[in-house]
C-alpha positions as CSV (number, residue, x, y, z in Angstrom):
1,X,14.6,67.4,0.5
2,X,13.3,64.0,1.4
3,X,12.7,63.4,5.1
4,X,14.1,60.4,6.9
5,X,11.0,58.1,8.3
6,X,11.9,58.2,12.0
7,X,11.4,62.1,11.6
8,X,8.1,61.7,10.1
9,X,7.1,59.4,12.7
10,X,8.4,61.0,15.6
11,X,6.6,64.7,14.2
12,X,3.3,62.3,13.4
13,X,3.1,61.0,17.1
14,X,3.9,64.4,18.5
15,X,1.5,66.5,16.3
16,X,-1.1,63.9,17.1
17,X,-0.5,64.3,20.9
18,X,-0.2,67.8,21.3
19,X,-3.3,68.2,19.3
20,X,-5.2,66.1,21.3
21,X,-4.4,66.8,24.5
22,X,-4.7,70.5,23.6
23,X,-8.3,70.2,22.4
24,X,-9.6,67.7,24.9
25,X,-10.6,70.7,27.7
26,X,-12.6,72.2,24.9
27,X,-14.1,68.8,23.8
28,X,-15.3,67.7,27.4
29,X,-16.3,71.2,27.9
30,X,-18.3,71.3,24.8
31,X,-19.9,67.7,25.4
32,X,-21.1,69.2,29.3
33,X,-23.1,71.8,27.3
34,X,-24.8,69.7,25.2
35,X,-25.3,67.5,28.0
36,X,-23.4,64.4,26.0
37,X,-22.8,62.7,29.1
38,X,-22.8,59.0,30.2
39,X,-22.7,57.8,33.9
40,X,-19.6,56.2,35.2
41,X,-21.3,53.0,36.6
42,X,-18.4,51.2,37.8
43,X,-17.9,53.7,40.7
44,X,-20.6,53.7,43.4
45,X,-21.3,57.4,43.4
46,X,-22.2,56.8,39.6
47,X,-20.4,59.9,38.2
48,X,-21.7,61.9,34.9
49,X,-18.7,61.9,32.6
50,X,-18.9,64.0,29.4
51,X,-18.5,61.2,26.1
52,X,-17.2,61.9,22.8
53,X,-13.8,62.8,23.8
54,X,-13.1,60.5,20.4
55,X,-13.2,63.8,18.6
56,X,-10.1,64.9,19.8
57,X,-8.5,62.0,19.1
58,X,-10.1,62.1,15.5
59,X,-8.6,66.0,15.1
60,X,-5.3,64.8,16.6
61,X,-4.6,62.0,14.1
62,X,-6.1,64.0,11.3
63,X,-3.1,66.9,11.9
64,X,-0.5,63.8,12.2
65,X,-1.6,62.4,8.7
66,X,-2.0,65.4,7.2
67,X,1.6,66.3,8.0
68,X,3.2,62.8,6.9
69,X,1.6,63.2,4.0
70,X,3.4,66.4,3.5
71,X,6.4,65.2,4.4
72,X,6.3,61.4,2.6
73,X,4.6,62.4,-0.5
74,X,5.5,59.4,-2.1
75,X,2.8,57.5,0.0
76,X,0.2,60.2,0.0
77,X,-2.5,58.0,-1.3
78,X,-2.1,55.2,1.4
79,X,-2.3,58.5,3.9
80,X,-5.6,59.8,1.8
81,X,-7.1,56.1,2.0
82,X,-6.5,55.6,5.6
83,X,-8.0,59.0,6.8
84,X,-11.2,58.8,4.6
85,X,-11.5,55.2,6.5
86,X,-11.2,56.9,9.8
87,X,-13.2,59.5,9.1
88,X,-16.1,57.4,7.8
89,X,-15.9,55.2,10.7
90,X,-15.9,58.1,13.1
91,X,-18.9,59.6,11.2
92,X,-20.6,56.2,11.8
93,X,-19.9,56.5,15.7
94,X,-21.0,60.4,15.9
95,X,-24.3,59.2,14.4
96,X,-24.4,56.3,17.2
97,X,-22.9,59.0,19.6
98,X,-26.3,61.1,18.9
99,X,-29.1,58.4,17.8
100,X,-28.7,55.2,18.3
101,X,-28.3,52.9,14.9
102,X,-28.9,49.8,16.8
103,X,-26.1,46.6,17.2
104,X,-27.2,45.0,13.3
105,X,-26.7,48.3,11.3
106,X,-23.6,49.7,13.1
107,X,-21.4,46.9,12.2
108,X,-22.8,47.1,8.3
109,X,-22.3,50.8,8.4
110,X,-18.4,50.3,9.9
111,X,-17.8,48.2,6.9
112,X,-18.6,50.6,4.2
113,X,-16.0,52.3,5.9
114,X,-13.2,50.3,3.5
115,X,-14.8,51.7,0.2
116,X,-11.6,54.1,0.3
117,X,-9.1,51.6,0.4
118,X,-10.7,49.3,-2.1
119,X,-11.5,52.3,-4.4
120,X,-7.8,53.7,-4.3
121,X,-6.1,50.6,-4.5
122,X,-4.7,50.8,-1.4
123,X,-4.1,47.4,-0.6
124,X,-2.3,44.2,-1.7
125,X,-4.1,40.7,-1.8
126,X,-0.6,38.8,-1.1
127,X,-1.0,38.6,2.5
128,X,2.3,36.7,4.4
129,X,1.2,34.0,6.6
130,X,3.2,32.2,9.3
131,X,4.5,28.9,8.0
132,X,2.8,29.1,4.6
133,X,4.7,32.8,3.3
134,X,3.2,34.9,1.1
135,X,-0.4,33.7,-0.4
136,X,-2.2,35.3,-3.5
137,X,-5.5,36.2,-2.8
138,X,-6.6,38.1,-5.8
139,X,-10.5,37.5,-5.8
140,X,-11.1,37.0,-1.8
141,X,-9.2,39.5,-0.1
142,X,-11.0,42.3,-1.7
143,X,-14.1,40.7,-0.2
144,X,-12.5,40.4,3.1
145,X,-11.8,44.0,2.8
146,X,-15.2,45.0,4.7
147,X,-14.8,42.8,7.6
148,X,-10.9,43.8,8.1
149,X,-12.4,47.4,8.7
150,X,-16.0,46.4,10.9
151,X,-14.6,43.2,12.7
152,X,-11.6,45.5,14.7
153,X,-13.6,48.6,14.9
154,X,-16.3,46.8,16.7
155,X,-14.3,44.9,18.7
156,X,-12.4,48.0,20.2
157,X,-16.0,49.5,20.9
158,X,-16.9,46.4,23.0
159,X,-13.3,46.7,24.7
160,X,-14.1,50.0,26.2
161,X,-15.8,48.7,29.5
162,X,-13.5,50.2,32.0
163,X,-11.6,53.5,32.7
164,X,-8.4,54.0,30.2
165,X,-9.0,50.0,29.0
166,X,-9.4,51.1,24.8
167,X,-6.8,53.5,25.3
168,X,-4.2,51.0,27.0
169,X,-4.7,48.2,24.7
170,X,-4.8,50.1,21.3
171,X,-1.3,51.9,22.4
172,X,-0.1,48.0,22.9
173,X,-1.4,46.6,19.9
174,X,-0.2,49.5,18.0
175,X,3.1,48.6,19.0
176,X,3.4,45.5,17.9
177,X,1.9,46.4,14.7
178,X,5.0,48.7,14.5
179,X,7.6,46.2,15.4
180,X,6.1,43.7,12.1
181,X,6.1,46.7,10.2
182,X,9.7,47.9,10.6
183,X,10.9,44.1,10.1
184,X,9.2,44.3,7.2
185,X,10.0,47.8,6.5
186,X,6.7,49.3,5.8
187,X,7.5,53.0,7.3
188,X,3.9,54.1,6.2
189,X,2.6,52.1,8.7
190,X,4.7,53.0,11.2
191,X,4.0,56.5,10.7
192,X,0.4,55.9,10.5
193,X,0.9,54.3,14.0
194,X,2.7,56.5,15.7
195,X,-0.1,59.2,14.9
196,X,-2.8,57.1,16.2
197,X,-0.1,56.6,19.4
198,X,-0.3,60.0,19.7
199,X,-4.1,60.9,19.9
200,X,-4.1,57.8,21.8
201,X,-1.8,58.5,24.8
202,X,-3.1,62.3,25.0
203,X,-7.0,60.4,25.5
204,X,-5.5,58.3,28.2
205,X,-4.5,61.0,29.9
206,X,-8.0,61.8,30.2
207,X,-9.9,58.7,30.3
208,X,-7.2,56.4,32.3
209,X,-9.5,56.0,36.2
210,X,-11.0,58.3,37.3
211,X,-11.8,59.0,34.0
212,X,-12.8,62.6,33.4
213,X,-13.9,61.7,29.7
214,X,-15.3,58.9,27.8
215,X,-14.6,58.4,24.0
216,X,-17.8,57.7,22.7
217,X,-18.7,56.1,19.4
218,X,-17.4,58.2,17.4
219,X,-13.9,57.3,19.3
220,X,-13.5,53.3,19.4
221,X,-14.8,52.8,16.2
222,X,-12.3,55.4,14.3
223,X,-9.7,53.5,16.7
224,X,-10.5,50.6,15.4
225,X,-10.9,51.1,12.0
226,X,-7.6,52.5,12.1
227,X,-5.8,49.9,13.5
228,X,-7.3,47.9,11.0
229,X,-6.8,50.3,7.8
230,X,-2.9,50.0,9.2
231,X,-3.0,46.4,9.1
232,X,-4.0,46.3,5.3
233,X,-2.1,49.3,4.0
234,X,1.2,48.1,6.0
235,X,0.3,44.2,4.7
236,X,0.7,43.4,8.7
237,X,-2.8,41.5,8.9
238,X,-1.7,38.5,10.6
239,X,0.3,40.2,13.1
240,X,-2.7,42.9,14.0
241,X,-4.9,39.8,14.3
242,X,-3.0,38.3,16.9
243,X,-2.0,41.4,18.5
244,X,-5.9,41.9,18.8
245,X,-6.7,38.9,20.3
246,X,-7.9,39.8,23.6
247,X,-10.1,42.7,21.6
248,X,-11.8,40.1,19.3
249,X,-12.3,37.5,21.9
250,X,-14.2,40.1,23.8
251,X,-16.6,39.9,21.3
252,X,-16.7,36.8,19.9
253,X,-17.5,35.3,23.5
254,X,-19.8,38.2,24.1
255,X,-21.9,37.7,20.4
256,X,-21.6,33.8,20.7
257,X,-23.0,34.0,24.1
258,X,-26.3,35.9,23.1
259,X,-26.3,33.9,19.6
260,X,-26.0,37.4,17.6
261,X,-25.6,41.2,17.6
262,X,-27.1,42.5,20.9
263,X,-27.5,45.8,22.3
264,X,-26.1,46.2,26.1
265,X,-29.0,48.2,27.5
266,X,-31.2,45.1,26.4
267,X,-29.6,42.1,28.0
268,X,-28.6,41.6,31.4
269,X,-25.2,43.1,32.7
270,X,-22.1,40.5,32.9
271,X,-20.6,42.3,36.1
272,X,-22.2,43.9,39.1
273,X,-20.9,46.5,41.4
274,X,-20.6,46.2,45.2
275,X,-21.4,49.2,47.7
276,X,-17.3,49.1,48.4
277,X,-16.5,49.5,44.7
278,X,-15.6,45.7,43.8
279,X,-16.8,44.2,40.6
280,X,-18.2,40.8,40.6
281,X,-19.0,38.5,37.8
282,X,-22.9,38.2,37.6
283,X,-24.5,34.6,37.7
284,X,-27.3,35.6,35.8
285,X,-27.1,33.1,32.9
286,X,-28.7,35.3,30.2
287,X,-25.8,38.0,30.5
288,X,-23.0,37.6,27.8
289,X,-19.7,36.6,28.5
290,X,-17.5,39.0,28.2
291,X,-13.3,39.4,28.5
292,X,-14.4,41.4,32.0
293,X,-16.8,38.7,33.1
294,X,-14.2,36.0,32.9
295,X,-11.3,37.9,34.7
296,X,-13.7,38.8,37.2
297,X,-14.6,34.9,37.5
298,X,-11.5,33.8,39.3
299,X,-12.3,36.6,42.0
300,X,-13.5,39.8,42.5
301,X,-11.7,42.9,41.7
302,X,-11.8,46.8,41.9
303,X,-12.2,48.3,38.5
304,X,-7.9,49.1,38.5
305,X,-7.1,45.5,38.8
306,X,-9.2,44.7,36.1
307,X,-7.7,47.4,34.0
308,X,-4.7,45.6,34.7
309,X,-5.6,42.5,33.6
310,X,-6.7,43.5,30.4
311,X,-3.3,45.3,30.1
312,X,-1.9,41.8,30.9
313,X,-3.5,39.9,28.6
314,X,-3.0,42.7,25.6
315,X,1.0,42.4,26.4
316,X,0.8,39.0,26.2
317,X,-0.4,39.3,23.1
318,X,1.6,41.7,21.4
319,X,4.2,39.5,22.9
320,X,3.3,36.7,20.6
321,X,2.2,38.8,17.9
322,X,6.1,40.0,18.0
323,X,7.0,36.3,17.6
324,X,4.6,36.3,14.9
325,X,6.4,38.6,13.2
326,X,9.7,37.3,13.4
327,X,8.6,33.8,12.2
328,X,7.2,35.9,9.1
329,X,9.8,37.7,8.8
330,X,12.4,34.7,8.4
331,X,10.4,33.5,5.9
């Protein structure tokens, strides 16, 4: 009996959820042991908070697509690509979680993790763009393949600054990604998303300030990879790009800043923290400039209203990624 998509999706996003949230106690509680901890250092009292809570996230959206693909076995090999994707990415993290692989080979690692997507032919190189429709790109999308797996995984890692910010604006990107995807009908991708909603909104539960976990490596990058796996396999590139747009600026502002990959503990820190708890923007010209430096520019803020301008900006986003979609769409 063939299952209707919305049933698929709504099990994916539950599974997901239930599994993270379930497994999260045991993950903090796990991470404590092994003293896997990170300090909180936008709070004064500088709390220890136990990191690679990503693991539960990781479990969580591993259940949700091994039940869609159960349940839509006509896509099973878009499902298989997408996980190994994750899964490498997430193994990359772990490794950074644990031992540090430095800023150059992170990023070079993070794009190996596409090899599944090339290898099972998991992708189409007829992108739509706005305006222009539908484009062959039969010898440079494969090449492009790489970065459409590092450059969003990366950028989500550099997002995660502040309490509940990676979780808050993945959930919103996701959700454009879902609105392009059933214009265009691509219910793989909405399933894939709604899994990744799932783990997502049982981590923010956790994470969102105070947070009582932090994800880690081994969580933004598999986040990222797998918002940009969904982009490819549900042929939504465009629309994830803009969507992302606060994500990638981060970056690109923060790396064009330095004048290459850089490693936070070895430049100077773009915000500073006052006794009362408010974040100011440093003026220490060496620091990179960063999505949180330039909120923080206009005035001063505690670390919720910055959470909320990232929020803000993300919506605004999705808002014209949604737009992008339609104008695709009508094509």
């Amino acid at each position: 009996m063939q299952i209707p998509p919305l049933l698929t999706s709504i099990i994916s996003l539950s599974a997901s959820l239930i599994t993270c949230y379930a497994l999260m106690p045991k993950v903090i509680e796990w991470a404590k042991r092994r003293g896997i901890t990170g300090k909180d250092i936008h709070k004064p009292e500088k709390p220890t908070i136990p990191e690679m809570g990503g693991i539960a996230t990781l479990v969580g959206l591993t259940v949700a697509v091994c039940l869609a693909a159960l349940l839509d076995q006509q896509n099973t090999i878009e499902y298989l690509s997408f996980i190994l994707t994750v899964h490498l990415a997430g193994l990359v993290g772990a490794i950074d979680d644990f031992r540090s692989i430095g800023p150059r080979l992170k990023p070079l690692l993070t794009a190996l993790a596409a090899a599944p997507i090339y290898l099972l032919n998991t992708y189409t190189p007829r992108p739509v763009l706005p305006v222009i429709g539908r484009v062959r790109l039969t010898i440079a999308y494969p090449l492009l393949l790489p970065f459409a797996i590092s450059i969003p995984a990366n950028a989500v890692n550099m997002i995660d600054v502040m309490n509940g910010t990676m979780a808050g604006t993945s959930i919103l990107t996701l959700v454009a990604v879902i609105f392009a995807s059933l214009l265009m009908g691509r219910w793989d991708a909405v399933i894939l998303c709604c899994g990744l909603i799932g783990s997502l909104a049982a981590f923010y539960a956790y994470n969102r300030n105070p947070a009582k976990v932090f994800p880690g490596d081994v969580g933004t990058l598999s986040i990222g990879a797998a918002i940009g796996a969904v982009a490819i396999i549900g042929r939504v590139e465009v629309v994830t790009i803009v969507a992302m747009m606060p994500q990638i600026m981060n970056a690109f502002y923060g790396l064009s800043s330095i004048g290459g990959l850089y490693d936070r503990t070895q430049t100077p820190r773009p915000i500073s923290l006052r006794d009362d708890g408010t974040l100011v923007a440093s003026k220490e010209r060496r620091a990179p400039i960063t999505l949180t430096r330039m909120v923080l520019a206009w005035e001063p803020m505690k670390e919720a209203k910055v959470f909320e301008s990232f929020v803000a900006l993300s919506a605004l986003s999705c808002l014209l990624a949604a737009a992008t979609a339609i104008a695709m769409w009508r094509i």
